[in-house]
PASE-801094 format. One line per 4 residues: their letters; for each residue y, z negated, x negated of N, C-alpha, C. Coordinates in steps of 0.05 Angstrom, whole numbers. Layout:
# residues N
A> Y:Z:X:Y:Z:X:Y:Z:X  ...
***
This chain:
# residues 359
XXXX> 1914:-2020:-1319:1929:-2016:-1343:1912:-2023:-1368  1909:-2005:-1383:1901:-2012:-1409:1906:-2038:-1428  1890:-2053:-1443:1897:-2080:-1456:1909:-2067:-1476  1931:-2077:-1488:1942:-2071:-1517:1955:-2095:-1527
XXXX> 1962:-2095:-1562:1972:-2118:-1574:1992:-2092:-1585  2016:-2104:-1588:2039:-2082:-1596:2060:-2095:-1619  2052:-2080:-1635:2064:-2091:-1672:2103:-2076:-1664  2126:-2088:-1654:2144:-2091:-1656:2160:-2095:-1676
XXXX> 2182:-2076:-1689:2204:-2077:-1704:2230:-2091:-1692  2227:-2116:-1690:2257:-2119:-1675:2285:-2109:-1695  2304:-2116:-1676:2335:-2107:-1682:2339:-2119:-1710  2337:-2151:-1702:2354:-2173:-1715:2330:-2188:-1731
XXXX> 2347:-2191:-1752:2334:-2203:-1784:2322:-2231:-1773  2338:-2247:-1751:2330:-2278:-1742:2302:-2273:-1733  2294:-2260:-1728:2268:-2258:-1715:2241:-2264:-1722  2236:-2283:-1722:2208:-2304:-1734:2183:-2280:-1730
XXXX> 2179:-2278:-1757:2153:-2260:-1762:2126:-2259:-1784  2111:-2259:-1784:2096:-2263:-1806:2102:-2237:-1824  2108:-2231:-1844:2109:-2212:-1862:2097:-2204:-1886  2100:-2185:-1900:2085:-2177:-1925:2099:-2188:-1945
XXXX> 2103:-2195:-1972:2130:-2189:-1990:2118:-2165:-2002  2137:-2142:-1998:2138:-2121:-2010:2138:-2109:-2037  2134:-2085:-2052:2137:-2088:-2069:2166:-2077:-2070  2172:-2083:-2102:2213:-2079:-2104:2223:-2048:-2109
XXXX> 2232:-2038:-2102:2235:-2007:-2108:2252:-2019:-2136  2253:-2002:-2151:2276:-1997:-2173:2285:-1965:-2181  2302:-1957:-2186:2323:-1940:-2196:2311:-1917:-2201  2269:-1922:-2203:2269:-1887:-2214:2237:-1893:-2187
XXXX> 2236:-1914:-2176:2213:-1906:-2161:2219:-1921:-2144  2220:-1922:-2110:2221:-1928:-2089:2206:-1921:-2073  2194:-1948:-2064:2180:-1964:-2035:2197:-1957:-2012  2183:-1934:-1996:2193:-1938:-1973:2176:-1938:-1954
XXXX> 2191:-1951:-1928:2170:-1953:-1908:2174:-1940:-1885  2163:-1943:-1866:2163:-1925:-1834:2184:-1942:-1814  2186:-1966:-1828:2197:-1983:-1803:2212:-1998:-1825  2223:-2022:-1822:2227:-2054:-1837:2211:-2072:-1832
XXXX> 2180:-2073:-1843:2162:-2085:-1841:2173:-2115:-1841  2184:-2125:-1858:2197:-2150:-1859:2208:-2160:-1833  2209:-2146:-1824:2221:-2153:-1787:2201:-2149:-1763  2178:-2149:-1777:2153:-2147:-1758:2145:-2166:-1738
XXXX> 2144:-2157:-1708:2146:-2177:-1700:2112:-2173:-1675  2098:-2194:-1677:2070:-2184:-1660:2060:-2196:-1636  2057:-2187:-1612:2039:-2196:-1602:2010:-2201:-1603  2002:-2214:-1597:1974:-2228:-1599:1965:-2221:-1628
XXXX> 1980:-2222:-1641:1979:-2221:-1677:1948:-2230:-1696  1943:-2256:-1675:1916:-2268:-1687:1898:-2247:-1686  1890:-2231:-1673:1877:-2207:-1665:1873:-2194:-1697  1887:-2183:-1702:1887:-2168:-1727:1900:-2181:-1764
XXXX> 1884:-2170:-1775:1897:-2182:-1809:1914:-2151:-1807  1935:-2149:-1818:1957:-2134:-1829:1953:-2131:-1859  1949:-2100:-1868:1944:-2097:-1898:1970:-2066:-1897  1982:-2060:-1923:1988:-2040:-1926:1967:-2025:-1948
XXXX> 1973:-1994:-1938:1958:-1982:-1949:1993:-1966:-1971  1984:-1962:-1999:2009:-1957:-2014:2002:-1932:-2027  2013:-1909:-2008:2006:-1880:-2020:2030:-1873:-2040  2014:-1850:-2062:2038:-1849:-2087:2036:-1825:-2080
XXXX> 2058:-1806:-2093:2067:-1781:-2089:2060:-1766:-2114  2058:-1738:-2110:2051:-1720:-2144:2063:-1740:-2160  2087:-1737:-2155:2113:-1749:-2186:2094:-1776:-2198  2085:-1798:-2175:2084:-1817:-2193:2066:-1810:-2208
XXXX> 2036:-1799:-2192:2013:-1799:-2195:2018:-1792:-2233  2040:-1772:-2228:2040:-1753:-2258:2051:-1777:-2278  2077:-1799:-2274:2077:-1817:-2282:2067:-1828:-2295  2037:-1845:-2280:2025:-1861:-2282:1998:-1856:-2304
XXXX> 1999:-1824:-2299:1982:-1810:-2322:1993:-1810:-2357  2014:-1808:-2348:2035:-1806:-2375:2035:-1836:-2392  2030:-1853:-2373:2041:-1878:-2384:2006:-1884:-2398  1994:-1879:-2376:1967:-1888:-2393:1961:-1874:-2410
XXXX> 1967:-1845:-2418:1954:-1827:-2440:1976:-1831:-2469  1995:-1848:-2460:2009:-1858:-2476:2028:-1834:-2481  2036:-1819:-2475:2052:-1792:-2481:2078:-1796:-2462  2089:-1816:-2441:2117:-1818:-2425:2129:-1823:-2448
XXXX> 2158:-1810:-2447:2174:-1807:-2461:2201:-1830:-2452  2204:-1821:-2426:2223:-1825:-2412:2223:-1861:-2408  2238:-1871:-2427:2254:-1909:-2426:2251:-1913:-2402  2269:-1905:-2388:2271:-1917:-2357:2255:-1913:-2338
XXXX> 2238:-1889:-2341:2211:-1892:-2319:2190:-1913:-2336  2181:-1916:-2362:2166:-1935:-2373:2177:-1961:-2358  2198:-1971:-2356:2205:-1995:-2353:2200:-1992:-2312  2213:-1973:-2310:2197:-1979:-2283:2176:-1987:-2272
XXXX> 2157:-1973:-2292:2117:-1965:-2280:2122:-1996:-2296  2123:-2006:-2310:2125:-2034:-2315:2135:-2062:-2292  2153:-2057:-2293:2170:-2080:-2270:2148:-2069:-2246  2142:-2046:-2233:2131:-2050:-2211:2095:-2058:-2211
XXXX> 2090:-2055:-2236:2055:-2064:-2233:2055:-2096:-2242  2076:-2107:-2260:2076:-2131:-2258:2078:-2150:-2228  2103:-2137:-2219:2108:-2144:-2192:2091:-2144:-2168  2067:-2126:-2171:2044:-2119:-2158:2025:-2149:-2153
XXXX> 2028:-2158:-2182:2005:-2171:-2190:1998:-2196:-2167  2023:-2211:-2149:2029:-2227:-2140:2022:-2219:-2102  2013:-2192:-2104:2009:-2185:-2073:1992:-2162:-2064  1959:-2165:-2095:1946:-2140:-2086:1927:-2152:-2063
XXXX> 1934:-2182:-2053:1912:-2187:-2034:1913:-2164:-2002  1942:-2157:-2006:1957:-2146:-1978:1951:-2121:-1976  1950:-2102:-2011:1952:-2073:-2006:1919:-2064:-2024  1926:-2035:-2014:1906:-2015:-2026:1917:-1996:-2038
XXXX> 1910:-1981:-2059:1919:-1956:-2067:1911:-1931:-2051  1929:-1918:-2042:1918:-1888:-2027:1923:-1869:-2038  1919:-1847:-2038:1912:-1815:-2063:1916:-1797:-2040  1915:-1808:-2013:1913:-1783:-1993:1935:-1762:-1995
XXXX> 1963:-1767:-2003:1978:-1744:-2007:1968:-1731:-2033  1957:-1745:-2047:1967:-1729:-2080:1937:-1713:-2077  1924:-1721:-2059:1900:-1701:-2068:1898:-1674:-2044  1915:-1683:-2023:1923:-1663:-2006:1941:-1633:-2008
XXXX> 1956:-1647:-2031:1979:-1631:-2039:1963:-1612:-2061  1952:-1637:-2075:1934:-1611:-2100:1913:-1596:-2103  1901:-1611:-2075:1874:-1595:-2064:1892:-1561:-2060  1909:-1564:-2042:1926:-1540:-2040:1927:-1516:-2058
XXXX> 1947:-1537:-2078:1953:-1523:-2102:1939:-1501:-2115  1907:-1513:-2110:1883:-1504:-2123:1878:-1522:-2150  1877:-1545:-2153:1877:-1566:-2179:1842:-1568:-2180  1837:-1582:-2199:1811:-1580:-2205:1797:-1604:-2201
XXXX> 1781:-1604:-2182:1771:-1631:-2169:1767:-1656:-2189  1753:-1647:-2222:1747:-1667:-2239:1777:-1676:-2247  1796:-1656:-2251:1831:-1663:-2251:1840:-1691:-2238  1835:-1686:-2219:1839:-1699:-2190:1833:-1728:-2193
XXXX> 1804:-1723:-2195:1804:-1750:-2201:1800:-1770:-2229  1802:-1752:-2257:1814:-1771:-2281:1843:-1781:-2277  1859:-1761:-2264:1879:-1769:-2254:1889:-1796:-2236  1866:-1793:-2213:1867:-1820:-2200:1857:-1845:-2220
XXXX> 1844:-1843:-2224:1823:-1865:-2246:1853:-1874:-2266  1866:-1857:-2274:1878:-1867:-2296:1905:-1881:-2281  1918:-1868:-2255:1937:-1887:-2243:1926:-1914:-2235  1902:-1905:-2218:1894:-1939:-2214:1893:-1960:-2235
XXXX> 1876:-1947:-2260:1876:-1965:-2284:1908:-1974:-2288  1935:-1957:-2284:1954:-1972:-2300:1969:-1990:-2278  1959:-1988:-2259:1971:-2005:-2235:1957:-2042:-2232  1934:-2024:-2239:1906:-2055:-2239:1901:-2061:-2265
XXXX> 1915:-2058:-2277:1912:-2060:-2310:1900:-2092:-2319  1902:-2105:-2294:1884:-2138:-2303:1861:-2129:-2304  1858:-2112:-2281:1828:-2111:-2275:1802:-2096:-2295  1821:-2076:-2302:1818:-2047:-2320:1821:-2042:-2342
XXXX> 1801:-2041:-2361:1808:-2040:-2395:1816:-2008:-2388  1798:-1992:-2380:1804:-1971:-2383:1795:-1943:-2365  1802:-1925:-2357:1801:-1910:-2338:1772:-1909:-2328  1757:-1913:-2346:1724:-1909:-2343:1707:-1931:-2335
XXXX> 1733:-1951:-2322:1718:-1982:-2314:1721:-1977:-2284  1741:-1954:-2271:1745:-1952:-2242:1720:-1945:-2231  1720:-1955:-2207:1697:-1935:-2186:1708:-1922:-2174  1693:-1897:-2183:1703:-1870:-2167:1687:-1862:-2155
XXXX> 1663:-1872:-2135:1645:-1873:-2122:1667:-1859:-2088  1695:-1886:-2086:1705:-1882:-2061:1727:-1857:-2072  1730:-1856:-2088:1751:-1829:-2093:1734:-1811:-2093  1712:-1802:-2098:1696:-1776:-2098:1690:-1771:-2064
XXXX> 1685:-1794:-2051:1686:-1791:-2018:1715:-1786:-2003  1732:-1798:-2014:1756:-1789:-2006:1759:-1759:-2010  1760:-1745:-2035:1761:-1721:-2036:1736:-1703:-2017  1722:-1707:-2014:1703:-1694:-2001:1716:-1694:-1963
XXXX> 1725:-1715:-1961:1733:-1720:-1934:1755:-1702:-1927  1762:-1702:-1945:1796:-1689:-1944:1801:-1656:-1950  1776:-1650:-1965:1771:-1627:-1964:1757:-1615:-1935  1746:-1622:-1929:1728:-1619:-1899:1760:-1618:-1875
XXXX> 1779:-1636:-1878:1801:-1629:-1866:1821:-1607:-1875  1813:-1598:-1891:1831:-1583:-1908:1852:-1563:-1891  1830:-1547:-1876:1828:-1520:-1854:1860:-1531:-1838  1843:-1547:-1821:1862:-1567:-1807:1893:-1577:-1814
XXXX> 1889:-1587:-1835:1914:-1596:-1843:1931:-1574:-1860  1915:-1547:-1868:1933:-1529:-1871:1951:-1511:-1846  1932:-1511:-1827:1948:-1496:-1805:1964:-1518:-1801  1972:-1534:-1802:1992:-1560:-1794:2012:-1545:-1811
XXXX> 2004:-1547:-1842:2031:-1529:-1859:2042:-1509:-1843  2031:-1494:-1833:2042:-1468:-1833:2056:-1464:-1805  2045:-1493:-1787:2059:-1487:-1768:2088:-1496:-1775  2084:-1527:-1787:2114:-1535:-1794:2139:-1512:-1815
XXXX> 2125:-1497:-1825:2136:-1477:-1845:2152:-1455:-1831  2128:-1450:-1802:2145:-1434:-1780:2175:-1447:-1779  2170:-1473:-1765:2189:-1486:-1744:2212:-1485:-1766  2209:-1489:-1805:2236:-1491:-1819:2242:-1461:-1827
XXXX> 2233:-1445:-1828:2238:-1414:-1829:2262:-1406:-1800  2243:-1416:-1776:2262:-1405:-1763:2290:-1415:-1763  2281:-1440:-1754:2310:-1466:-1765:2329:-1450:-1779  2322:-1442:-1794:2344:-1425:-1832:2351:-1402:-1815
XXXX> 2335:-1390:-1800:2345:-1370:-1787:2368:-1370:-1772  2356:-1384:-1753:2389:-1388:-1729:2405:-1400:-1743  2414:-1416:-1762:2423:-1432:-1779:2441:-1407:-1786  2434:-1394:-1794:2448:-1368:-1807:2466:-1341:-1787
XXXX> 2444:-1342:-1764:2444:-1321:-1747:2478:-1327:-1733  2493:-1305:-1723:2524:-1303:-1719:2521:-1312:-1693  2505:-1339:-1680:2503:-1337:-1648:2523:-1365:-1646  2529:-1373:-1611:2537:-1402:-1606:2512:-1422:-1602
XXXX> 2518:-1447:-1606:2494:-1466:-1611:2482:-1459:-1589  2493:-1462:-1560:2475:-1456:-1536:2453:-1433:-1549  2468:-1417:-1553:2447:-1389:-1553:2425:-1394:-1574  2434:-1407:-1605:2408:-1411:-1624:2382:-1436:-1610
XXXX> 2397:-1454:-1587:2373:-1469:-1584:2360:-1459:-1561  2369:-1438:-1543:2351:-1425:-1528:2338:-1412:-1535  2346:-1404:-1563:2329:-1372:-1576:2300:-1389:-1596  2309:-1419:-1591:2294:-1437:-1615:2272:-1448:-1596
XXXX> 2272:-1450:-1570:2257:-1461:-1546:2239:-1440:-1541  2251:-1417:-1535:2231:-1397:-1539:2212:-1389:-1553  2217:-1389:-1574:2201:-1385:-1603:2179:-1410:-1596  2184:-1437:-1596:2170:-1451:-1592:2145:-1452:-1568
XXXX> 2158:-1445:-1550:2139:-1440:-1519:2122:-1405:-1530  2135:-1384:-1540:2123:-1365:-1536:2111:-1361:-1563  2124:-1365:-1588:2108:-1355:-1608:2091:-1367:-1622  2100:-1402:-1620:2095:-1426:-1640:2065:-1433:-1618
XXXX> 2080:-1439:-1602:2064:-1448:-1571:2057:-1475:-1591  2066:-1487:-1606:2060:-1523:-1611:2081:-1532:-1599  2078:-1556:-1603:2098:-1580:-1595:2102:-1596:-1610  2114:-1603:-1633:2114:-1614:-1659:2135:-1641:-1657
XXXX> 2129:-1665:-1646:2156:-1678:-1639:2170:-1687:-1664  2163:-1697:-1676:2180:-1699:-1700:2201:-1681:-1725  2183:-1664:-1723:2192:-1645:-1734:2212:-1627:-1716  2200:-1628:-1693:2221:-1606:-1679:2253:-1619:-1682
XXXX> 2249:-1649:-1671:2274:-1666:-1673:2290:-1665:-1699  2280:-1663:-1726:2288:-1655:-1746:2311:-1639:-1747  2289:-1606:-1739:2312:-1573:-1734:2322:-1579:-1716  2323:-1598:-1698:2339:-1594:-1676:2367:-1604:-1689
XXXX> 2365:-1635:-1698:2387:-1641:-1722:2404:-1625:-1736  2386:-1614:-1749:2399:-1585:-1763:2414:-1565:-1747  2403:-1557:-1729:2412:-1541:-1716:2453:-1549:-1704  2448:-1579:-1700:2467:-1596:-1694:2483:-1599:-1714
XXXX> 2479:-1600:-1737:2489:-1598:-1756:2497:-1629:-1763  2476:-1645:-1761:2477:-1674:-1760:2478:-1684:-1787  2494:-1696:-1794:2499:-1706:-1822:2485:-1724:-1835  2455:-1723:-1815:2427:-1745:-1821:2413:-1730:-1838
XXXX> 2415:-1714:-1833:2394:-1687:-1849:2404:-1662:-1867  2421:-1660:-1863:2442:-1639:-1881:2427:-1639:-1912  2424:-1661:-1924:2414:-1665:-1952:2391:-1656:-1959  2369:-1653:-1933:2348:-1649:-1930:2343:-1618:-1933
XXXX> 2368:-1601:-1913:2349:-1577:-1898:2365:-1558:-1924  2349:-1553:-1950:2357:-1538:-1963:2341:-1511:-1966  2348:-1488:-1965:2336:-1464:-1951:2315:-1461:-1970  2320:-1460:-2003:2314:-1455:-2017:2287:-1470:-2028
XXXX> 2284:-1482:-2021:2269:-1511:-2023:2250:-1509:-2001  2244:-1491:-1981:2240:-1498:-1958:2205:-1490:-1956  2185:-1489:-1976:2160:-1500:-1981:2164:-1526:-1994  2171:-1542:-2003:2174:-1562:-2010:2186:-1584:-1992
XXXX> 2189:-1582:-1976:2201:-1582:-1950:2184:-1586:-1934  2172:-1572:-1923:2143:-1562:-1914:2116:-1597:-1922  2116:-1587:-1947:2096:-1608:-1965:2109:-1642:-1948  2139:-1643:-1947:2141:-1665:-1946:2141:-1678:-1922
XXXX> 2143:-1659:-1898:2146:-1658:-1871:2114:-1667:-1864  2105:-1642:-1871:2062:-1648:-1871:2060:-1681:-1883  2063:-1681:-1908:2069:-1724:-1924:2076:-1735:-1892  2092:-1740:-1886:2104:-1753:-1867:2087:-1755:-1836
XXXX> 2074:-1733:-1835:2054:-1735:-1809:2036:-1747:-1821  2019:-1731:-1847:1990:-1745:-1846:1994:-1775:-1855  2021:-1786:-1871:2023:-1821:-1870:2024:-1831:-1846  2047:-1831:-1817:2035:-1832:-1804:2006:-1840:-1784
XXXX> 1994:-1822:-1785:1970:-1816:-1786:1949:-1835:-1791  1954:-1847:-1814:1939:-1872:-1838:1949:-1894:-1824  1964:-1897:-1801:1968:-1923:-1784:1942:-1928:-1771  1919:-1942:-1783:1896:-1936:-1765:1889:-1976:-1768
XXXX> 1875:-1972:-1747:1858:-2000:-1739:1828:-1990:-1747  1822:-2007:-1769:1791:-2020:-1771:1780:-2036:-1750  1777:-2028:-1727:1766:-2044:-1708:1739:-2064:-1717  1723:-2048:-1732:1703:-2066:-1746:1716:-2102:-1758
XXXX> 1726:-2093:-1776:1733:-2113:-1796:1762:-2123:-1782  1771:-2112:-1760:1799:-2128:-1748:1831:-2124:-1770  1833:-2100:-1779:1850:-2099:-1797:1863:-2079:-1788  1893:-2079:-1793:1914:-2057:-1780:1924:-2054:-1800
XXXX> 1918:-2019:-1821:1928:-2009:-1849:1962:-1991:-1836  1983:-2006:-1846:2009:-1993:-1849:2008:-1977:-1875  2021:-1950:-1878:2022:-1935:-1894:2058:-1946:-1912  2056:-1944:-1934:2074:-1937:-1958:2067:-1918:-1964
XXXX> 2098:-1912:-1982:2098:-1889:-2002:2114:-1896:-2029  2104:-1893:-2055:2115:-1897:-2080:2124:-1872:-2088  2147:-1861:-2088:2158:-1841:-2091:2194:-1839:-2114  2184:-1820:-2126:2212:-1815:-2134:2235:-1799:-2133
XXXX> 2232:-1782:-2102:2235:-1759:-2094:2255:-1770:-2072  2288:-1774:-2078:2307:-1792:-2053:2311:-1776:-2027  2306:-1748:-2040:2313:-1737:-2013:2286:-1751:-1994  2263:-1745:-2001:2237:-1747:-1992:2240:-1775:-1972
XXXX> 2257:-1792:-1993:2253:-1824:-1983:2278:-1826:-1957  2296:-1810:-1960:2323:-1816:-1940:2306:-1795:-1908  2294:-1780:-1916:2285:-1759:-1890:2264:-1783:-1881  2252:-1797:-1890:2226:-1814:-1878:2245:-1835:-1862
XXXX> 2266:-1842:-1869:2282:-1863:-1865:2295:-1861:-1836  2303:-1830:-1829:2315:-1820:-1808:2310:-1821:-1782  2283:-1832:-1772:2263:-1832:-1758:2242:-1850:-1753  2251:-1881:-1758:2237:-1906:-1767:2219:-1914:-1734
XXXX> 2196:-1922:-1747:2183:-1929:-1726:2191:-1948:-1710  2189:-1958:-1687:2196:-1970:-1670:2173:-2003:-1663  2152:-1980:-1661:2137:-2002:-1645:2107:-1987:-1650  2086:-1994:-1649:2060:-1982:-1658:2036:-2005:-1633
XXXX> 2033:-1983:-1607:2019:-2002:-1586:1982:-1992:-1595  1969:-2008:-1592:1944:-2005:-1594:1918:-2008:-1562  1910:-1989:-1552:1898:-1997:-1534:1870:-2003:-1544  1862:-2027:-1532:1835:-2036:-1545:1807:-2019:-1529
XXXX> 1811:-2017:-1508:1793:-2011:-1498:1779:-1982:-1500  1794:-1964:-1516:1789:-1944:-1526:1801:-1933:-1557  1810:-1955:-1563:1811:-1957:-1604:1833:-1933:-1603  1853:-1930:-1588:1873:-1911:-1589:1899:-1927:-1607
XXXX> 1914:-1909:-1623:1939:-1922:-1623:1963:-1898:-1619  1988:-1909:-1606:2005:-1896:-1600:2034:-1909:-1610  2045:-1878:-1637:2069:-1887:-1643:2092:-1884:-1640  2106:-1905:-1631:2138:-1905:-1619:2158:-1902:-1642
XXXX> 2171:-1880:-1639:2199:-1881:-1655:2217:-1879:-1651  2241:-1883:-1665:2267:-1893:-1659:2282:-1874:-1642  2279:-1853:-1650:2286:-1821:-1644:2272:-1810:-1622  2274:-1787:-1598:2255:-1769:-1594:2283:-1740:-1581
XXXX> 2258:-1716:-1587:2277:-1694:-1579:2295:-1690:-1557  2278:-1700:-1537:2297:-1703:-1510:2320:-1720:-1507  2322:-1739:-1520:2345:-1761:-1519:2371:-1747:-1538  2354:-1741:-1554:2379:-1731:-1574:2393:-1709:-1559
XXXX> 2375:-1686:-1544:2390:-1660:-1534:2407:-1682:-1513  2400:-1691:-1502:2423:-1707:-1465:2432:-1718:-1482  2439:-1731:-1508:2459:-1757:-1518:2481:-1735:-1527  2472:-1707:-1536:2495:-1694:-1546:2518:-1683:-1533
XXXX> 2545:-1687:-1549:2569:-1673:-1543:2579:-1656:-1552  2552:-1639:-1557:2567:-1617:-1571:2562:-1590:-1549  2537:-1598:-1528:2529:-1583:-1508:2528:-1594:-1476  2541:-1575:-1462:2544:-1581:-1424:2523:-1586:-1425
XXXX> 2529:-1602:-1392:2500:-1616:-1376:2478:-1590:-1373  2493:-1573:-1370:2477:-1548:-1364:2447:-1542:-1381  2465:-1536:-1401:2456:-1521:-1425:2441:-1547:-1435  2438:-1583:-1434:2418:-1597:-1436:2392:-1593:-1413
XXXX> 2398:-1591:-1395:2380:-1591:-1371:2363:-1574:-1376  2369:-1543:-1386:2361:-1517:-1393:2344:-1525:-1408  2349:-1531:-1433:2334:-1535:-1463:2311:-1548:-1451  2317:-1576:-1435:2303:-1600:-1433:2273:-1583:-1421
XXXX> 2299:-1572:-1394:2267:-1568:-1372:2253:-1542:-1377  2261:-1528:-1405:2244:-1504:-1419:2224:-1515:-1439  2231:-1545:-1450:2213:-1557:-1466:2192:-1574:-1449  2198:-1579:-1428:2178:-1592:-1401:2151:-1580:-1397
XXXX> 2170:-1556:-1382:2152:-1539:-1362:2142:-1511:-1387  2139:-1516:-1405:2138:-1492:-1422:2105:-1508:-1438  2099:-1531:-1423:2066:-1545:-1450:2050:-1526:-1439  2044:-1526:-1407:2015:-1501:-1398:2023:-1481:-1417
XXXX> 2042:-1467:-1421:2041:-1446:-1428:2038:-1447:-1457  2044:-1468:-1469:2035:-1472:-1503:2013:-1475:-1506  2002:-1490:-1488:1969:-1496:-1480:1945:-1468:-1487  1954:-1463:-1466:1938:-1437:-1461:1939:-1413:-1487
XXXX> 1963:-1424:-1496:1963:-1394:-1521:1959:-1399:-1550  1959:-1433:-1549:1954:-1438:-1581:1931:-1434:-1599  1915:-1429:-1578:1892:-1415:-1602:1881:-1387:-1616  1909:-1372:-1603:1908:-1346:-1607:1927:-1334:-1625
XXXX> 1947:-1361:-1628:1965:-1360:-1658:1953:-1362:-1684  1958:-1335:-1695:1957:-1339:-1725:1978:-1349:-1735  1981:-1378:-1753:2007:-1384:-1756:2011:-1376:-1787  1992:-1367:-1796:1996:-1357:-1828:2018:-1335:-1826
XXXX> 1998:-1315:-1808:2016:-1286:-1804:2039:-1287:-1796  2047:-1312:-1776:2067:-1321:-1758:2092:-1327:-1779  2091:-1340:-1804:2104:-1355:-1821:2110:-1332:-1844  2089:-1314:-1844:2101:-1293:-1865:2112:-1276:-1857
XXXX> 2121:-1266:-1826:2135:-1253:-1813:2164:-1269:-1819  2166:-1295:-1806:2181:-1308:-1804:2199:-1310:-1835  2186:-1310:-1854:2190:-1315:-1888:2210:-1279:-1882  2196:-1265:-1876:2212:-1234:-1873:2232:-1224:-1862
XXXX> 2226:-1240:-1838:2261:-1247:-1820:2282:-1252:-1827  2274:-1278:-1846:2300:-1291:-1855:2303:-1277:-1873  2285:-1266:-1892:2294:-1252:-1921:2316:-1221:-1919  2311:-1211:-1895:2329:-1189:-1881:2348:-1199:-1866
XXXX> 2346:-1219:-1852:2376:-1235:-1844:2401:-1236:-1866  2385:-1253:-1887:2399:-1252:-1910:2412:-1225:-1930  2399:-1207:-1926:2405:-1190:-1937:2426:-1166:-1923  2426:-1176:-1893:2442:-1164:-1882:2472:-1175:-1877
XXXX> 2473:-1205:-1887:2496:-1216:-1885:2509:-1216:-1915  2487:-1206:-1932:2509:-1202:-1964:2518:-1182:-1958  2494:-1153:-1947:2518:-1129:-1948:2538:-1135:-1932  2545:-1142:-1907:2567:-1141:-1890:2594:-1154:-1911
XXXX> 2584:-1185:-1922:2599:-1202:-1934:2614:-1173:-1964  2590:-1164:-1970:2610:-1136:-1996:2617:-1128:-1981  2615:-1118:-1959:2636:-1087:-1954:2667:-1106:-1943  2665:-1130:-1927:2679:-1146:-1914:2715:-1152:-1953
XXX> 2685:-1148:-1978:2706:-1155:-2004:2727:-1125:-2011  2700:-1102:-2007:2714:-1092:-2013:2738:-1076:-2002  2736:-1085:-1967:2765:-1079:-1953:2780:-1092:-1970
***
């Protein structure tokens, strides 16, 4: 058996733990996390120092620009970006600033690399503002390497978009489509094994939600919205992701997010990590969450034993076959078909809905 030290979220608040003190969300920007860090509970703990890594989202990044170029308008976000960098001041031994979403998202966009990073320079300055007379005191030595790194993933982490873009396209689809649930999640298993050929566990669990019509996510799955959607789903893997061990230096970086986006913060919330095991002997880590797709399909009453068994043992026995065909998916082409589907779905349920008025 592999050696591992395993960072534990227990149940109950009594639970003797070494912890971070966090920073404080307030009313226009909120800290959220993957788990309740505060309830961290470790084995062989001496092993590793515990740092969070504190990623900001477009909104603040744009924020934080505003406040330094002196042009925020807005009282109540000033007083925010206030209360929270004061509040900082007392616990930057714990954290780091991360850019990985905001430069992922705008790398996208097509933003302009020198953009990118006066931009960063000037949030860090108003966050470190002890440290920082002024934007041109940062080193952007590690932000010019960050961007370079992240561009080199770019490829990568765009087919990730497009697969997740599939999985909420079709979602909207059956969502819409005149079938019984049995029939949309067989027609949704399929798609997955034959057209998607990924295996997306988080996300699938998501549409599967939806599909359920679970009142966890309802706020979330808005059709209209559903590249933006996309952006936030991709946020949520590649933070994730940033759960990494410095084996060098013995440090285990938890990801934050400074965000002002509630839907963004209640969908991260839905799905809290559990437990995060680390095998040493090969610098692996593996993350446990609260949730997984299979539990939820057998926990439901909204579908026979049958019709769970079905789903279950089509999402089983269906990986060779995702295996073998995922590299022959275009998921661009895959998603603009999919974008086409729904847009004629739709259009076929207004006409029916007129002629249905004008009987």
């Amino acid at each position: 058996m592999k050696s591992f030290f395993w960072k534990k979220w227990e149940k109950y608040s009594r639970t003797k733990s070494r912890f971070f003190s966090l920073p404080i969300s307030n009313n226009k920007i909120k800290v959220t996390e993957f788990a309740d860090y505060k309830k961290l509970h470790s084995f062989n703990e001496k092993e590793f120092i515990i740092r969070y890594i504190i990623e900001l989202d477009t909104n603040i990044v744009s924020y934080l620009k505003s406040f330094y170029d002196i042009k925020l308008k807005d009282y109540e976000i000033i007083k925010a970006i206030d209360n929270l960098r004061k509040d900082l001041d007392n616990k930057r031994e714990n954290f780091l600033l991360g850019f990985h979403l905001y430069i992922l998202e705008n790398l996208k966009k097509g933003e302009n690399e020198d953009t990118l990073l006066d931009n960063i320079k000037k949030a860090e300055c108003v966050l470190n503002y002890k440290f920082y007379k002024t934007k041109d005191d940062v080193n952007e030595k590690k932000y010019l390497i960050l961007i370079s790194e992240i561009k080199e993933l770019k490829e990568n982490i765009l087919k990730r978009y497009d697969i997740i873009h599939s999985l909420l396209l079709k979602s909207f689809y059956l969502k819409l489509k005149n079938l019984k649930l049995k029939e949309k999640l067989q027609e949704f298993i399929n798609f997955i094994n034959d057209q998607l050929c990924c295996y997306m566990e988080e996300e699938l669990l998501l549409c599967m939600m939806y599909l359920f019509d679970d009142n966890e996510v309802t706020t979330f799955f808005k059709q209209k919205k559903v590249e933006s959607m996309t952006w936030d789903l991709l946020h949520l893997r590649f933070l994730k992701e940033r759960i990494l061990v410095n084996k060098k230096d013995k440090i285990l970086n938890f990801p934050l997010i400074l965000s002002s986006d509630n839907t963004f913060n209640k969908i991260m919330e839905t799905n809290p990590v559990r437990a995060v095991v680390y095998y040493k002997k090969v610098s692996e880590i593996d993350i446990i969450n609260g949730k997984n797709t299979l539990k939820y399909i057998v926990s439901s009453d909204k579908i026979n034993d049958d019709i769970k068994r079905e789903i279950v043992d089509k999402i089983l026995n269906g990986e060779k076959n995702r295996k073998n065909k995922i590299d022959c998916i275009d998921f661009k082409t895959l998603s603009k078909r999919l974008k086409k589907d729904l847009e004629n779905l739709k259009k076929g349920s207004e006409t029916l809905w007129k002629k249905f008025v004008c009987i």
